[in-house]
C-alpha positions as CSV (number, residue, x, y, z in Angstrom):
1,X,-182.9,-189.1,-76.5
2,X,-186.6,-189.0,-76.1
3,X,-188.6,-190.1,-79.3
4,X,-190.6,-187.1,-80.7
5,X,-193.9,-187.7,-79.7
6,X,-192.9,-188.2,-75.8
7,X,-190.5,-184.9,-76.2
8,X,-194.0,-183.3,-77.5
9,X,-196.0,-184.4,-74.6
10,X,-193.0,-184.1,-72.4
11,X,-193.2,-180.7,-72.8
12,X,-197.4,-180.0,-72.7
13,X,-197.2,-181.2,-69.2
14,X,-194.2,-178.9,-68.4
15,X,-196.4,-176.3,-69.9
16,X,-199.4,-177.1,-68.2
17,X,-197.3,-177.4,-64.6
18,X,-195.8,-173.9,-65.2
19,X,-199.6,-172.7,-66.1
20,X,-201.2,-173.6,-63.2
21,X,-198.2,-172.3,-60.7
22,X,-198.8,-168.7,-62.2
23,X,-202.8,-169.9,-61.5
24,X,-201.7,-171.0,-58.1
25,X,-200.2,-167.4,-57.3
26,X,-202.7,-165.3,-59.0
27,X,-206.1,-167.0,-56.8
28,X,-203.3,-166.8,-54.0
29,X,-203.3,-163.1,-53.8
30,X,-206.9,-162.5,-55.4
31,X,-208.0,-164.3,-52.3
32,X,-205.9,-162.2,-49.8
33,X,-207.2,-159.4,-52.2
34,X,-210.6,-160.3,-51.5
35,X,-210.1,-160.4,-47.9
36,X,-209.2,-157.1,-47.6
37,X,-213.0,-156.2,-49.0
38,X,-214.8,-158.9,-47.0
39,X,-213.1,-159.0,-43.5
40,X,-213.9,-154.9,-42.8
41,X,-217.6,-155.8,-43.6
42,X,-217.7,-158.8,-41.4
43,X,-216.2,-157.1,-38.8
44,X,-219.1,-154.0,-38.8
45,X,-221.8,-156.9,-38.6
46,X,-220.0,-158.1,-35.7
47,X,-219.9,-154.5,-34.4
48,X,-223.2,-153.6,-35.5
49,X,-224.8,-156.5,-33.3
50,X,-222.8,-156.0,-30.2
51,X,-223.8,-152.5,-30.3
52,X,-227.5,-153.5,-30.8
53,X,-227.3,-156.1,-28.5
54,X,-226.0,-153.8,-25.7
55,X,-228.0,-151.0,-26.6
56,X,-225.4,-148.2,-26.2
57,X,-227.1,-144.5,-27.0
58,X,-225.9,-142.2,-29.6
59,X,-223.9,-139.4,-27.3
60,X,-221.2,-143.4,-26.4
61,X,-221.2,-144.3,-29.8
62,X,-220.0,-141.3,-31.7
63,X,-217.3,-140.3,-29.8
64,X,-216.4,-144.0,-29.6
65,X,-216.0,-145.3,-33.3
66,X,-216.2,-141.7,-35.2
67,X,-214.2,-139.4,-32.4
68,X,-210.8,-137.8,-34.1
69,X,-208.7,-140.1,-32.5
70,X,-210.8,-143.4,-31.7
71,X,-211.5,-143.3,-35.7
72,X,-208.3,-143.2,-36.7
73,X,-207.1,-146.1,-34.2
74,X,-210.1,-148.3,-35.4
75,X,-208.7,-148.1,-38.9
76,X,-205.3,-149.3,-37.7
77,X,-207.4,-152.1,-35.6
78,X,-209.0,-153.1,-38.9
79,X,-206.0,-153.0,-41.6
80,X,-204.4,-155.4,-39.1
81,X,-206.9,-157.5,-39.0
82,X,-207.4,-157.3,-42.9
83,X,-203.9,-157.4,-44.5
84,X,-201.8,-159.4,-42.0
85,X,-204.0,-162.4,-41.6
86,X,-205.1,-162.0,-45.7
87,X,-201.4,-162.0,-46.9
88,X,-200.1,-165.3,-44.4
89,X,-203.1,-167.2,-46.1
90,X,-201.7,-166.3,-49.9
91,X,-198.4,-167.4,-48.8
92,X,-199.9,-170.6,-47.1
93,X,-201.7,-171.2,-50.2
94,X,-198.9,-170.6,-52.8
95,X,-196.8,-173.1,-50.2
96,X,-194.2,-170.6,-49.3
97,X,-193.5,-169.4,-45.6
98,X,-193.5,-165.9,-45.0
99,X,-190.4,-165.9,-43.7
100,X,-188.5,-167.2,-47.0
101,X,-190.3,-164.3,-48.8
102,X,-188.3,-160.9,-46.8
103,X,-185.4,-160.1,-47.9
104,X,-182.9,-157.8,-45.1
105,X,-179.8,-157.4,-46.7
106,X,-177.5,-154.3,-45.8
107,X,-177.7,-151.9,-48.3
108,X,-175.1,-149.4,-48.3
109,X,-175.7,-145.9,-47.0
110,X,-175.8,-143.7,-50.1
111,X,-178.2,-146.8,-51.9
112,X,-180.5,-146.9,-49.4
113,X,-180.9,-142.7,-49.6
114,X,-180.7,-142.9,-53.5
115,X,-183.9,-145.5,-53.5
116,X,-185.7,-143.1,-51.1
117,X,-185.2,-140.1,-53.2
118,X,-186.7,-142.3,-56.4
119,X,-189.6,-143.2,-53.9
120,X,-190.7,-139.9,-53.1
121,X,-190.0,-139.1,-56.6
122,X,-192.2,-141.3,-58.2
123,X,-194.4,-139.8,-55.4
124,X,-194.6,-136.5,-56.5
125,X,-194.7,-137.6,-60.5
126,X,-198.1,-139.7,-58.9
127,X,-199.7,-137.0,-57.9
128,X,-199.7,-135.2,-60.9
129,X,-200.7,-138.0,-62.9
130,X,-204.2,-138.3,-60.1
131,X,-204.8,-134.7,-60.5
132,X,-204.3,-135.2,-64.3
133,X,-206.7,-138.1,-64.6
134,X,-209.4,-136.5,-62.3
135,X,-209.5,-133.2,-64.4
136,X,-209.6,-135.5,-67.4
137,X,-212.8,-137.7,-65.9
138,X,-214.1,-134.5,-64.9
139,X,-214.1,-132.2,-68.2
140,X,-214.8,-135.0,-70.5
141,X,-217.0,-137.2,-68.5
142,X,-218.5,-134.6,-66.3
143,X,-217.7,-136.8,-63.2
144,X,-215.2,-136.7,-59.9
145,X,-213.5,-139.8,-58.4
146,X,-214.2,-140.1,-54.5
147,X,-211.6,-138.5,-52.8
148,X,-211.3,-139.6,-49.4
149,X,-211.0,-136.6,-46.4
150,X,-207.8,-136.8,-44.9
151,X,-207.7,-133.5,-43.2
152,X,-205.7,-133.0,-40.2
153,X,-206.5,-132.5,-36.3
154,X,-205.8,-128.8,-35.5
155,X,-203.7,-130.1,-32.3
156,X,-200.5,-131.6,-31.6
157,X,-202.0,-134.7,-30.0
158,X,-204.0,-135.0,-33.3
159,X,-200.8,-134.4,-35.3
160,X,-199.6,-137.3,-33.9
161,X,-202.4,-139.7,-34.0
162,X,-202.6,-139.1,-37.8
163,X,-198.6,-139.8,-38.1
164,X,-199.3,-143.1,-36.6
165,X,-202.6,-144.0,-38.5
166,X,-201.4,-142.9,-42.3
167,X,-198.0,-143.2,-41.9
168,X,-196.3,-146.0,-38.9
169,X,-199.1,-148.8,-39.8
170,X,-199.8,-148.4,-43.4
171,X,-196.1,-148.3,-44.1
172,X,-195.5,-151.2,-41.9
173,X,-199.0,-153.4,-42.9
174,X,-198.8,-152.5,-46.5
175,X,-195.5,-153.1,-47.2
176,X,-196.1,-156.2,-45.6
177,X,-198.7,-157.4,-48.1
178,X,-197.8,-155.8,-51.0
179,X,-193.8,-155.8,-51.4
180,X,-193.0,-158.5,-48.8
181,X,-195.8,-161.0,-49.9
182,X,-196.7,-160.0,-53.0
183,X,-194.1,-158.9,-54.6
184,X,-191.8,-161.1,-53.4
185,X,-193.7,-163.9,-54.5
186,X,-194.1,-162.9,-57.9
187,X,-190.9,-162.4,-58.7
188,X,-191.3,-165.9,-59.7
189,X,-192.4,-165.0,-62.7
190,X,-190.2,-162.4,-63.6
191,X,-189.0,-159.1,-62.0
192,X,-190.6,-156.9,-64.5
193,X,-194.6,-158.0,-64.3
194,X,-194.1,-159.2,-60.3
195,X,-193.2,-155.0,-60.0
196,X,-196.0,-153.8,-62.3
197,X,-198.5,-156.7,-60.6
198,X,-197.8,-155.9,-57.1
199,X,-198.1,-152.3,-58.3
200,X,-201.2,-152.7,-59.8
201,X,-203.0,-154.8,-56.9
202,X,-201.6,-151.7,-54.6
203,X,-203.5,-149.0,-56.8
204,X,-207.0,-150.6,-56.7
205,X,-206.6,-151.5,-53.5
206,X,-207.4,-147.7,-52.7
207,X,-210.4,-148.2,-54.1
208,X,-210.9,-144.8,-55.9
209,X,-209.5,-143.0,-58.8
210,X,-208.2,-140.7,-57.2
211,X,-205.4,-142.2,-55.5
212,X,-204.9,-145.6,-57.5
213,X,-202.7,-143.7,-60.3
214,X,-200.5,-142.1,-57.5
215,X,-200.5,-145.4,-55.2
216,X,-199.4,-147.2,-58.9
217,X,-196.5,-145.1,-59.7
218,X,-195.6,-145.0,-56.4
219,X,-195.8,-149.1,-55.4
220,X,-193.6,-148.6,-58.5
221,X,-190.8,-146.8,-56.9
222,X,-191.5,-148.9,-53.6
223,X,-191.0,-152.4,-55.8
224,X,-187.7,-151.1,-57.3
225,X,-186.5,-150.1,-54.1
226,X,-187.0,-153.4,-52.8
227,X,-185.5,-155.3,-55.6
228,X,-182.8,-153.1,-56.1
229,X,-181.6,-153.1,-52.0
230,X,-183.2,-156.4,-50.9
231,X,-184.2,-154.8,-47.7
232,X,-187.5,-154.7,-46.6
233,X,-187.0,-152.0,-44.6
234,X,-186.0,-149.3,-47.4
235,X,-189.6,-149.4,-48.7
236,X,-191.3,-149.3,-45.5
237,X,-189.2,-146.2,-44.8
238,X,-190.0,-144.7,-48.5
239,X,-193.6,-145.6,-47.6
240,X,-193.2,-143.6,-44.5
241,X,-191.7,-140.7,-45.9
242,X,-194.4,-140.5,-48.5
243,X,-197.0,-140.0,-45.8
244,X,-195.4,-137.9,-43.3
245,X,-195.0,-135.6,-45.6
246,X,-198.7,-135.8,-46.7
247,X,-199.2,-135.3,-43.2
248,X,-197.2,-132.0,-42.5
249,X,-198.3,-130.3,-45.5
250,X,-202.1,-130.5,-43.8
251,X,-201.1,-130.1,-40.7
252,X,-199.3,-126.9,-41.8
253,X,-202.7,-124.8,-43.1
254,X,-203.3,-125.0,-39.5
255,X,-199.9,-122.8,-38.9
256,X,-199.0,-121.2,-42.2
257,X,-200.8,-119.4,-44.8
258,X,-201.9,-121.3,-48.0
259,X,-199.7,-119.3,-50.2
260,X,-196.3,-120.1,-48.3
261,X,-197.3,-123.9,-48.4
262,X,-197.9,-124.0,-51.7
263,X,-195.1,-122.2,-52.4
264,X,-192.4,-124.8,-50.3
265,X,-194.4,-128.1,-51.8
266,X,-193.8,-126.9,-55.0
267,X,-190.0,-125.6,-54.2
268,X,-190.0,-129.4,-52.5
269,X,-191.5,-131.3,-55.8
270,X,-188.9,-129.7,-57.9
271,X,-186.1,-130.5,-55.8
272,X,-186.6,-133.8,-55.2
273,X,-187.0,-135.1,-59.0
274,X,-184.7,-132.6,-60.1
275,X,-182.0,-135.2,-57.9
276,X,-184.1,-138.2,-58.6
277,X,-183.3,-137.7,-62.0
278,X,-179.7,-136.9,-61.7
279,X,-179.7,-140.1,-59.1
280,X,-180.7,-142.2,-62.5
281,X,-178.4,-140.4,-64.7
282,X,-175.4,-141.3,-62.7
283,X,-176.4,-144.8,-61.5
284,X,-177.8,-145.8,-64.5
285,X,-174.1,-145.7,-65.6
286,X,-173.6,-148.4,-62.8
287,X,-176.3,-150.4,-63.9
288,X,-178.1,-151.7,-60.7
289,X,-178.1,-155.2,-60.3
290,X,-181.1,-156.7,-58.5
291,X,-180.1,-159.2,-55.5
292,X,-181.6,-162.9,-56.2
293,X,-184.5,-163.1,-53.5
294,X,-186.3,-165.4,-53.1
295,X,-185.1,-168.4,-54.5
296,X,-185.6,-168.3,-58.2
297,X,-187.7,-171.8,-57.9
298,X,-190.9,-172.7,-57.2
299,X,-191.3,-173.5,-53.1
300,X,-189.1,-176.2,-53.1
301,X,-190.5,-177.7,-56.9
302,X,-188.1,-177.6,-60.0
303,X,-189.3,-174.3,-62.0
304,X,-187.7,-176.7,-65.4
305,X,-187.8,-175.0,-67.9
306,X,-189.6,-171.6,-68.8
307,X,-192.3,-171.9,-72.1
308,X,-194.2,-168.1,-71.3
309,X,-192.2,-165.4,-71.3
310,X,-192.4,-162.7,-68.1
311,X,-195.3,-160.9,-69.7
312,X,-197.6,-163.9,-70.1
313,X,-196.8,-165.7,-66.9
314,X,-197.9,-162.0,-65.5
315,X,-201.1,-162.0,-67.8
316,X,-201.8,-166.0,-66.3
317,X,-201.2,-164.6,-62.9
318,X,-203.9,-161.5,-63.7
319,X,-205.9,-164.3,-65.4
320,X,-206.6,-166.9,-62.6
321,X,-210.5,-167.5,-61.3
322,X,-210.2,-165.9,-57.9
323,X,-208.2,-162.6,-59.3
324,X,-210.8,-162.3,-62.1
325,X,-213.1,-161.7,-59.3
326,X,-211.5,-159.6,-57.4
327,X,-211.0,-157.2,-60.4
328,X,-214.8,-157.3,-61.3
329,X,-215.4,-156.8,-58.1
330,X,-213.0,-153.7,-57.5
331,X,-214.0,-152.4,-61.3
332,X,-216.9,-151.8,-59.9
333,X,-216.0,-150.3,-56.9
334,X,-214.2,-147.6,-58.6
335,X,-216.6,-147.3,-61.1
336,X,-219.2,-146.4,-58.5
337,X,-217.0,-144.3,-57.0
338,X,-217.5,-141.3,-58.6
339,X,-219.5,-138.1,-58.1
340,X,-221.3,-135.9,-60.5
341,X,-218.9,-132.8,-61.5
């Protein structure tokens, strides 16, 4: 039995070793966080001196890097090259391989559907809580969050182009970062803040108001789909489905009068949380259980044991140097991203 004293300093250090691992994970993914502002910006430089250096005219360049379909594909070209590399550096740095962070179990059949119903419920409950916040900035503040134009092309071809840009990459790329890496990762410090973290660093990632309240409550529903199947692939397909979706309603005002789309979104909306919610009614009798991935320890140290509950480990995590900065930094992005009303 250890004398008093050495118990009392015994456990400081345990303290100060579980500390710096929530530390560890936070500058992790505020670094990858960061990335994802920096790298686009280095890459126009790079752009933006090749074309200077070859001295291409105006009539090559637009239809090169703005065009309907070259812009879309240069935005998949550059959320590769932002997220992928950005995420495999936070795992690197929190000593973890990315491969010990996916889960792929099996889920069954009527799981896997019940977690995409709650994704594209949480969805639809996102969506009013943008429009919601944006009328509130807007008749109390007398101000408009960006919101970023994702009108579709009037033609098949461009149907399809769109598909691929908002809905095949980000569902594959973000999910990637966000539920694979981050969340993942987090759940180190409980499942609870690891969902509401990744969820967070998801919504400012947007970097506007208008879409960081849907993309929360909806990172929501993707994290507890995750956690609840241990399948990757469930969230990238809820991810998916959330953007298709987005992407046939605006390609429909190019086939169907407003007034009939408004009238099957809405039929849609109700539909899907009226099941949603009877989904949670019946397995909330059942009481998920959520599958132990990753390991519950710390990359291969002994976690010991636990002196901050969930909430303040998450708060350490929000707290580390590298994360403050990205939130500054992104605070004031979405701050400036507003336009008089």
């Amino acid at each position: 039995m250890r004398p008093i004293h050495a118990e009392y300093q015994y456990q400081l250090k345990e303290k100060r070793e579980e500390r710096s691992r929530c530390l560890r994970l936070g500058n992790a993914l505020g670094l990858a966080m960061l990335l994802v502002i920096l790298v686009p910006r280095f890459l126009n430089r790079i752009l933006s001196g090749a074309v200077y250096w070859l001295q291409l005219p105006a009539e090559v360049l637009e239809p090169l890097f703005n065009g309907p379909v070259t812009g879309e594909l240069w935005n998949v070209l550059y959320s590769l090259l932002t997220f992928i590399p950005g995420f495999i550096l936070a795992a690197r740095v929190m000593r973890t391989a990315c491969t010990d962070l996916f889960a792929f179990r099996r889920p069954a059949a009527a799981e896997t559907g019940a977690c995409l119903l709650l994704v594209l419920a949480a969805s639809v409950l996102g969506n009013y809580l943008s429009y919601y916040l944006s009328f509130l900035l807007e008749s109390t503040a007398g101000v408009t969050p960006y919101n970023p134009d994702f009108s579709a092309q009037p033609s098949w071809f461009g149907f399809a182009v769109n598909v691929l840009a908002t809905a095949i990459a980000p569902a594959l790329i973000e999910e990637f970062a966000f539920r694979g890496v981050a969340l993942s990762a987090l759940r180190r410090i409980g499942d609870i803040p690891a969902l509401i973290v990744s969820s967070l660093l998801f919504a400012v990632m947007h970097g506007n108001l208008s879409q960081a309240p849907f993309a929360f409550i909806t990172g929501l529903g993707l994290g507890l789909a995750y956690l609840v199947t241990g399948c990757f692939w469930v969230p990238v397909a809820g991810h998916f489905l959330v953007n298709f979706i987005s992407c046939c309603i605006d390609f429909s005002y190019n086939l169907l009068p407003e007034s009939m789309i408004s009238v099957i979104y809405a039929s849609y909306q109700m539909a899907v949380v009226a099941v949603s919610a009877l989904i949670v009614i019946v397995y909330g009798m059942r009481r998920w259980s959520l599958p132990a991935f990753p390991p519950s320890g710390w990359s291969g140290e002994s976690a010991g044991r636990r002196y901050y509950t969930p909430v303040q480990r998450g708060l350490w995590v929000l707290a580390s140097p590298v994360m403050v900065v990205y939130l500054v930094l992104i605070a004031v992005r979405l701050a400036t991203n507003m336009v008089a009303a």
